[in-house]
C-alpha positions in Angstrom: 0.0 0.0 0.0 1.5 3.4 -0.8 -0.7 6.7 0.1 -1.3 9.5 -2.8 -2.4 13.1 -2.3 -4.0 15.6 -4.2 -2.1 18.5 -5.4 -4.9 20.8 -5.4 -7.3 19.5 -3.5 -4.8 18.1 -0.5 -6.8 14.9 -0.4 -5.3 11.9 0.6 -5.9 8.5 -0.8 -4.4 5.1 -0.1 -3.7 2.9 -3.1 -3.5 -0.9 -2.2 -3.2 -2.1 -6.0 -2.5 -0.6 -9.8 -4.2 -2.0 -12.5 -4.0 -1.5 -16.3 -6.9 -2.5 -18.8 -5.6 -3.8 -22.5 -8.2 -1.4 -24.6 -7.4 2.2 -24.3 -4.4 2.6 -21.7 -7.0 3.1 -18.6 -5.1 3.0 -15.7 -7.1 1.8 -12.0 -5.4 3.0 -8.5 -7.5 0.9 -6.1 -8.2 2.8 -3.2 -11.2 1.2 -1.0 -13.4 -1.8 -1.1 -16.9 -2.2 -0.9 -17.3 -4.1 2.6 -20.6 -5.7 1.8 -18.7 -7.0 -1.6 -15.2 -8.3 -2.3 -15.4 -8.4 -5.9 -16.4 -4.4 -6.2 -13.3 -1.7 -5.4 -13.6 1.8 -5.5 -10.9 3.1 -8.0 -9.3 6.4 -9.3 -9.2 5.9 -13.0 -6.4 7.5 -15.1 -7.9 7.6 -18.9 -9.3 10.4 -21.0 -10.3 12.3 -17.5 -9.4 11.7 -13.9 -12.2 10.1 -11.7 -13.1 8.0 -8.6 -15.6 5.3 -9.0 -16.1 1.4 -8.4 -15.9 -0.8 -10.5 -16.3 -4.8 -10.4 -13.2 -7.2 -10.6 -15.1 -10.2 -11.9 -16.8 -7.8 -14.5 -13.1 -5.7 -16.1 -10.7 -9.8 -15.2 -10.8 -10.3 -19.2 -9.8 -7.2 -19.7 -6.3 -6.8 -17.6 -3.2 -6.6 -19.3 -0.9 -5.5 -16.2 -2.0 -5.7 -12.5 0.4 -5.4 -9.7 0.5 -4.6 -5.6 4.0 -3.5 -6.2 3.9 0.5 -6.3 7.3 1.5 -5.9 8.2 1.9 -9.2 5.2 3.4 -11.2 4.5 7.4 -11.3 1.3 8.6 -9.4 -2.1 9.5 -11.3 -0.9 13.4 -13.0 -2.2 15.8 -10.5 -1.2 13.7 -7.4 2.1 12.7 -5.8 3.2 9.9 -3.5 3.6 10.8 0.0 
């Protein structure tokens, strides 16, 4: 788990997995899951905008082309920085 802040906004996040979709370079920061739900994670998306949603893991598996809990070596979501 690494944490990620907001430059403007100052809010913090903590980002527990990194995943990247084959179609369309999105890139998912998991930062929560849904307690009632284990397959559904709230996620900051990285793709033509910048947004938080959830999203289910069953529903995007076919679609993963790089997924790692390793964050030390990939750059932060632009507009945020690793703290």
């Amino acid at each position: 788990m690494r944490k990620m802040k907001n430059k403007k906004t100052g809010k913090n996040v903590t980002v527990s997995e990194y995943i990247m979709l084959k179609h369309c370079c999105y890139e998912y920061y998991v930062i929560g899951k849904n307690h009632d739900d284990d397959d559904t994670v709230e996620i900051l998306v990285y793709g033509d905008e910048i947004e938080q949603t959830m999203v289910s893991l069953s529903g995007i598996h076919a679609n993963i082309a790089f997924r790692t809990k390793d964050l030390d070596s990939l750059l932060p979501v632009p507009g945020w920085k690793w703290v």
